[in-house]
C-alpha positions in Angstrom: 0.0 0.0 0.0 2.9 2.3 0.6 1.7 5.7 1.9 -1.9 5.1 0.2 -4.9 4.8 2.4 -6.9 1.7 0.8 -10.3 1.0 1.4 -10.7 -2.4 1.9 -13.6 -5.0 3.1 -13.1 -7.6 6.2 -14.0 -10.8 5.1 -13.3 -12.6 8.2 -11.2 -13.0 11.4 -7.8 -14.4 12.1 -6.1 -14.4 15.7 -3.0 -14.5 13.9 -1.0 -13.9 10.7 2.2 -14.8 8.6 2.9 -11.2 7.5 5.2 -9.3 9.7 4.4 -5.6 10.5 0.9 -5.4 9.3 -0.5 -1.4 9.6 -3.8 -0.6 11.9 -7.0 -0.1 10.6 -7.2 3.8 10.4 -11.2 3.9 10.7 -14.1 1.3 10.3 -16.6 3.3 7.6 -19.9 1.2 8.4 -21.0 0.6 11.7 -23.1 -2.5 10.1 -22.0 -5.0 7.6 -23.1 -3.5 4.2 -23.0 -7.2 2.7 -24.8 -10.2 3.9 -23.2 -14.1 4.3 -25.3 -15.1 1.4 -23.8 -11.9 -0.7 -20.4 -12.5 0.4 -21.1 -16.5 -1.0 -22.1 -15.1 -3.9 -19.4 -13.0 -4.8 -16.8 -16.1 -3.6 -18.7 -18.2 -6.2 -18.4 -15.1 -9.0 -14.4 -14.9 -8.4 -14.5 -18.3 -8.9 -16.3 -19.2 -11.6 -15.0 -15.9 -13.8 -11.4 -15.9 -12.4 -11.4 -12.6 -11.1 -10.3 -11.6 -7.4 -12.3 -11.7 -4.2 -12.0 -7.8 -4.0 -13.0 -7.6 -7.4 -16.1 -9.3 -7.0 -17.1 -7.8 -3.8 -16.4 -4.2 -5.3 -18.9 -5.1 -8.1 -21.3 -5.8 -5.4 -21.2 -3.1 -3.1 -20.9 0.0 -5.8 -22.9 2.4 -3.1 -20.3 2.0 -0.7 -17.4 3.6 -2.8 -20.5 6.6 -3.4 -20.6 7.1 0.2 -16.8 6.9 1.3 -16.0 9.5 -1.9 -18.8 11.9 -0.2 -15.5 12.7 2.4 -14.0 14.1 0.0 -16.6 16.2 -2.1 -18.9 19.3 -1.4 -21.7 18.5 0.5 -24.2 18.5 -2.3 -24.2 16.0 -4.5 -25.9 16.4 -8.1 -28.4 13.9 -7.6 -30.5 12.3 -11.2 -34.1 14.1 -11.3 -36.7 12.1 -9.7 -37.7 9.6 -12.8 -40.2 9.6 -14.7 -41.3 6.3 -13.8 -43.0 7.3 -10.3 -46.2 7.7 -11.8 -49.9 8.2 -10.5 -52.4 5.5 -10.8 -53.1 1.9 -10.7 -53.0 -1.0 -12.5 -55.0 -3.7 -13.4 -55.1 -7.1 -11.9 -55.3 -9.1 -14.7 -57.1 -12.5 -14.4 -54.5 -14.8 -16.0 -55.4 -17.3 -18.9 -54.8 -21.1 -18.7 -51.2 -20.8 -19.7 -50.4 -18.3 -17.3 -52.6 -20.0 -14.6 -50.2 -23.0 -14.9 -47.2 -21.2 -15.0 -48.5 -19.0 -11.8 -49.6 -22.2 -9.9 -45.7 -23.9 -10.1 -44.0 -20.6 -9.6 -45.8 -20.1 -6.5 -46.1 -23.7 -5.3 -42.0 -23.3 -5.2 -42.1 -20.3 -3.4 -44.4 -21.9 -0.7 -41.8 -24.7 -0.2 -38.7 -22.4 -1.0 -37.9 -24.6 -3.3 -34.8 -23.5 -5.6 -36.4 -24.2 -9.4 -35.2 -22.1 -12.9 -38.1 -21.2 -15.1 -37.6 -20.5 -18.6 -40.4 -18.8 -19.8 -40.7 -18.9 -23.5 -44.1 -16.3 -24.7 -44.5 -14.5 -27.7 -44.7 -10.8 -27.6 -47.8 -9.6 -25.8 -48.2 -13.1 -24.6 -48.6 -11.6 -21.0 -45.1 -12.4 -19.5 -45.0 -9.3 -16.9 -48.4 -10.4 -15.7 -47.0 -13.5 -14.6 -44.0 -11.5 -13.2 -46.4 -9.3 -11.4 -48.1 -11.7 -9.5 -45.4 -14.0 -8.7 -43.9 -11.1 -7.1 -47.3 -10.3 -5.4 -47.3 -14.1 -4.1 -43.9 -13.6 -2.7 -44.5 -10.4 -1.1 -47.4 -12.0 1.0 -44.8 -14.3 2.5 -42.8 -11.5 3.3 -40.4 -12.1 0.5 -38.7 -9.9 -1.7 -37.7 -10.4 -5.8 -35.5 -8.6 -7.7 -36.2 -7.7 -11.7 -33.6 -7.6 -14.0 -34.0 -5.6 -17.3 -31.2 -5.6 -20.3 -31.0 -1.8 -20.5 -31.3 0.9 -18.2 -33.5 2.7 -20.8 -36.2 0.0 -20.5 -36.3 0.5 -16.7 -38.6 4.1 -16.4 -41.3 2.0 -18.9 -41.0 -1.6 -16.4 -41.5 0.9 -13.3 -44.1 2.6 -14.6 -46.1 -0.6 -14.3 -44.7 -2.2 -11.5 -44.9 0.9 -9.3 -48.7 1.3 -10.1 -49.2 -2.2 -8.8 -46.7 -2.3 -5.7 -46.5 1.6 -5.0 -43.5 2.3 -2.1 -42.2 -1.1 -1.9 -40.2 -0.5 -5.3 -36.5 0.5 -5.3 -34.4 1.1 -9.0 -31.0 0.2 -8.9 -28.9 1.0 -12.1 -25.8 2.3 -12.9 -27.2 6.0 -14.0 -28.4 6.8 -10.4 -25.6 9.5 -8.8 -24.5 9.7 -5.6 -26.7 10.3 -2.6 -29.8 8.6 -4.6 -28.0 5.5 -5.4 -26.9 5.1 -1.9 -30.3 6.3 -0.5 -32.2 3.5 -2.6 -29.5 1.0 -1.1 -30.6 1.9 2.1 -34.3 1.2 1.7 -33.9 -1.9 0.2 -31.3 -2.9 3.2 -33.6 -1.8 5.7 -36.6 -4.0 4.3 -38.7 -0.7 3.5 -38.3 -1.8 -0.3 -39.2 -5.0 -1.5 -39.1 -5.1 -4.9 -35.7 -3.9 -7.1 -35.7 -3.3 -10.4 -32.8 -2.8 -12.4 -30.1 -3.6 -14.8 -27.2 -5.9 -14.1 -26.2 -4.8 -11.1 -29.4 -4.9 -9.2 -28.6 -8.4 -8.8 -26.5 -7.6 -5.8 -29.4 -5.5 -4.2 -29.3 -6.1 -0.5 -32.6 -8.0 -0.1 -32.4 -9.5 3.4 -35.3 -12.6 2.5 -35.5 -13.4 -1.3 -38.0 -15.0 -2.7 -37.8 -14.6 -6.5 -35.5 -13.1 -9.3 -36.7 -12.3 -12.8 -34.4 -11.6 -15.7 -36.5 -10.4 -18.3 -35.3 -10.8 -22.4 -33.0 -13.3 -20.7 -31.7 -13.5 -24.4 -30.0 -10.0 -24.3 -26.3 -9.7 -24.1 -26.1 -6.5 -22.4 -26.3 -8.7 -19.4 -22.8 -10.0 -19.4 -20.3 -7.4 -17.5 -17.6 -6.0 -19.5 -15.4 -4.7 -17.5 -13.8 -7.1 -14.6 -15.4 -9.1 -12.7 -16.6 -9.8 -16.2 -19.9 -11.9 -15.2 -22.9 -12.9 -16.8 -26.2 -11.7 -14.9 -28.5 -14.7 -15.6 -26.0 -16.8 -14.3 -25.2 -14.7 -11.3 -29.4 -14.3 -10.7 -29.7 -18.1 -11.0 -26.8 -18.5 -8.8 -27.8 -16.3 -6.1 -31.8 -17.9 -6.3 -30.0 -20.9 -5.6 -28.4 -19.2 -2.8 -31.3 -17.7 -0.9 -33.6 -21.3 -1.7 -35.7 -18.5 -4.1 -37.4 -18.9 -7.5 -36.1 -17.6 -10.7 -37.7 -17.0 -13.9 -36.1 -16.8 -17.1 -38.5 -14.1 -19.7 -38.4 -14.3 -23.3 -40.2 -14.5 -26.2 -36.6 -15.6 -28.2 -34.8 -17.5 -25.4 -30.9 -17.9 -25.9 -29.8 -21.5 -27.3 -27.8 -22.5 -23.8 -31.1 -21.5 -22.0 -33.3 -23.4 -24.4 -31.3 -26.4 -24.5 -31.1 -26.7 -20.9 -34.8 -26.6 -20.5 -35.1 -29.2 -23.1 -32.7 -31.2 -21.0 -34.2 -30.8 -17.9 -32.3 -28.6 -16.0 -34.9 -25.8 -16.4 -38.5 -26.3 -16.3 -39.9 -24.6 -20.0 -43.2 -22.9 -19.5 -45.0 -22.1 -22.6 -46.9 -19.1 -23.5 -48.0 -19.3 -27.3 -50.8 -17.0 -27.5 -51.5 -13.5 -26.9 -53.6 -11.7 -24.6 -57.3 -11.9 -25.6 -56.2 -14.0 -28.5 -54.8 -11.0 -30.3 -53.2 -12.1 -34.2 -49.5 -12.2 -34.1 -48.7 -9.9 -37.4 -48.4 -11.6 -40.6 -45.0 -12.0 -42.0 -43.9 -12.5 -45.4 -40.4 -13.6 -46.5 -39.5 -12.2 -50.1 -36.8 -14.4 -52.1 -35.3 -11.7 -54.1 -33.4 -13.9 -56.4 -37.2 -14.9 -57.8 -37.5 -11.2 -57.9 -34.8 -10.5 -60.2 -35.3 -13.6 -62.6 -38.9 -12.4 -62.6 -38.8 -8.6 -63.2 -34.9 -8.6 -65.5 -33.9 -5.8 -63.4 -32.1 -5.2 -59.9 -34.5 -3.5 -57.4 -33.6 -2.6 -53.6 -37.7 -3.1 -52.8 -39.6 -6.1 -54.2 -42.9 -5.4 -55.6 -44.5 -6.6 -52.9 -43.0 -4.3 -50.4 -43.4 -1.7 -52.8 -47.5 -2.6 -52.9 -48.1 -2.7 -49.1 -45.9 1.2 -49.3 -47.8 2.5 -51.8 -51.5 1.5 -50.0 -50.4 2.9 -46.6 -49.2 6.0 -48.3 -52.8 6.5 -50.0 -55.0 5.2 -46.7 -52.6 7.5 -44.7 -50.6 5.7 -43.1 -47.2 5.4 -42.1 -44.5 2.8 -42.6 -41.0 1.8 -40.8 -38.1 0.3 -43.1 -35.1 -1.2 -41.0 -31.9 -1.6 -43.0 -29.2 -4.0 -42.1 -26.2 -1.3 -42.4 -25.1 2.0 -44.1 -23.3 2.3 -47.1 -21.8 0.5 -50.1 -19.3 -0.9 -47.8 -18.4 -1.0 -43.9 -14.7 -0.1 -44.6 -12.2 0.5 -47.3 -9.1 -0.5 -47.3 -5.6 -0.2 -49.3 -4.5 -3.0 -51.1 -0.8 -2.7 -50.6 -0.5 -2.1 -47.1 -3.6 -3.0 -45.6 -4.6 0.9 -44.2 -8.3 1.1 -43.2 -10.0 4.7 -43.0 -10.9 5.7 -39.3 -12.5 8.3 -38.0 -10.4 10.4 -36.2 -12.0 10.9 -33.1 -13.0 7.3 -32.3 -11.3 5.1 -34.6 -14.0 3.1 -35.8 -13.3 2.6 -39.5 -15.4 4.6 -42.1 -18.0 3.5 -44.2 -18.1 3.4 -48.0 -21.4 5.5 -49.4 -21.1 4.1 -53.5 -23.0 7.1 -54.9 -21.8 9.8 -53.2 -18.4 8.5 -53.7 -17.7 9.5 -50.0 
């Protein structure tokens, strides 16, 4: 350490040591442990399994703590993030579930009665009713006096998930992401710690939300790699929720309505139990879809064309019954680089050094 004053985190207790000269603690910062055993398990089992260090992992864990200890050292007002948009008036609907969410609902809560460990992959089309299910799982869990956790791939998609979940649950809702500053981030910590919030919502690091009696963790769009950590410990969040369910003897359930292969595959092997949700809410029609071969296009009209003639039909109607219409394109550009033949130089941009792309027609 040298001169340096290091925070650091005790892990344990020894009567006596093989170092020679070891330095005094200069100051405890928390009268109360800020993790729990089954956190501090948790974290062993992530340094493990991703080959980073103890430290490492617990410092992933415990981000709120660093916000605090840095307060020493700054003003006395912190910018904190406006309140969110999210905390919104009103209720919402308790919606009576249809026979495939019944089913689903009646094992999800039948292993929360017995807290019974058990990974559900839940595989539901779009609009199939997946949060419902989420909803009242967590509402089941909360009547025990157990809390859940929600994971969501992006912290953009958290204001529109609190919006509902807050209508239903009101108070008992805490939001964890990376985005929160300072004294809000370490003020939400504390109401979850405390037990005055019950439900966290978040991104990947809401899986290390202080809940003192878990009952259930959701990863919703379980399929999304924004949940794998890039920077070290570089861990995956569904396998860090799933480990710490396991943990706590708590329920987790896998949302999707494309699962990931490894998730799929270990449902069809039995590790996870699949629950199926093939139908819409009040048996809504799933939009038609049409797949174009545009090599029968070509041999058909003689002529290259960017839109097929049926794409340029379905345009042409919505733009005369006023309508609108969305095209997605794959990429920009002729080409995604261009590069010099003899020594291999690839145009960059010069502030970020991703390399240019090629537009044909403007020659640019």
């Amino acid at each position: 350490f040298g001169n340096r004053m290091i925070i650091g985190c005790v892990v344990g207790f020894s009567s006596d040591s093989n170092l020679k000269n070891i330095k005094p603690i200069s100051f405890v910062l928390d009268d109360t442990p800020i993790l729990d055993p089954k956190i501090l398990e948790l974290t062993k089992w992530i340094s493990e399994y991703y080959y980073s260090s103890w430290g490492e992992a617990i410092s992933a864990a415990m981000p709120s703590v660093l916000k605090k200890t840095y307060k020493r050292k700054r003003p006395d007002k912190i910018p904190t993030e406006d309140e969110p948009s999210e905390y919104i008036d009103g209720s919402d609907t308790h919606l009576s579930p249809n026979k495939e969410q019944k089913q689903a609902l009646d094992e999800i809560k039948k292993c929360i009665d017995e807290e019974h460990h058990r990974v559900f992959l839940m595989h539901g089309v779009t609009g199939s009713g997946k949060t419902e299910v989420y909803l009242q799982s967590i509402a089941h869990a909360l009547e025990l006096g157990r809390g859940s956790i929600v994971l969501v791939p992006e912290i953009s998609l958290t204001p529109q998930t609190v919006a509902r979940f807050k209508a239903r649950f009101g108070e008992k809702i805490a939001v964890l992401h990376s985005r929160l500053l300072g004294s809000k981030r370490v003020r939400e910590w504390k109401r979850i710690s405390s037990g005055e919030a019950q439900v966290v919502i978040g991104a990947r690091s809401a899986i290390f939300a202080p809940l003192k009696n878990l009952g259930l963790v959701v990863v919703d769009e379980e399929h999304e790699n924004s949940y794998k950590q890039e920077s070290i410990p570089r861990y995956h969040a569904k396998n860090v929720a799933i480990k710490r369910a396991e943990l706590s003897r708590a329920v987790c359930i896998l949302g999707s309505a494309t699962p990931s292969l490894e998730s799929f595959y270990a449902a069809k092997k039995g590790l996870y139990s699949l629950v199926e949700l093939p139908e819409r809410i009040d048996s809504r029609l799933m939009p038609e879809v049409e797949i174009v071969d545009m090599r029968e296009e070509l041999t058909r009209t003689k002529k290259i064309s960017i839109l097929s003639q049926v794409l340029k039909m379905w345009i042409e109607k919505d733009i005369r019954g006023a309508k609108q219409a969305i095209l997605f394109l794959n990429r920009r550009g002729f080409s995604t680089f261009i590069s010099c033949r003899k020594c291999g130089y690839v145009l960059t941009c010069k502030r970020c050094s991703v390399s240019l792309t090629y537009h044909f027609y403007k020659k640019k």
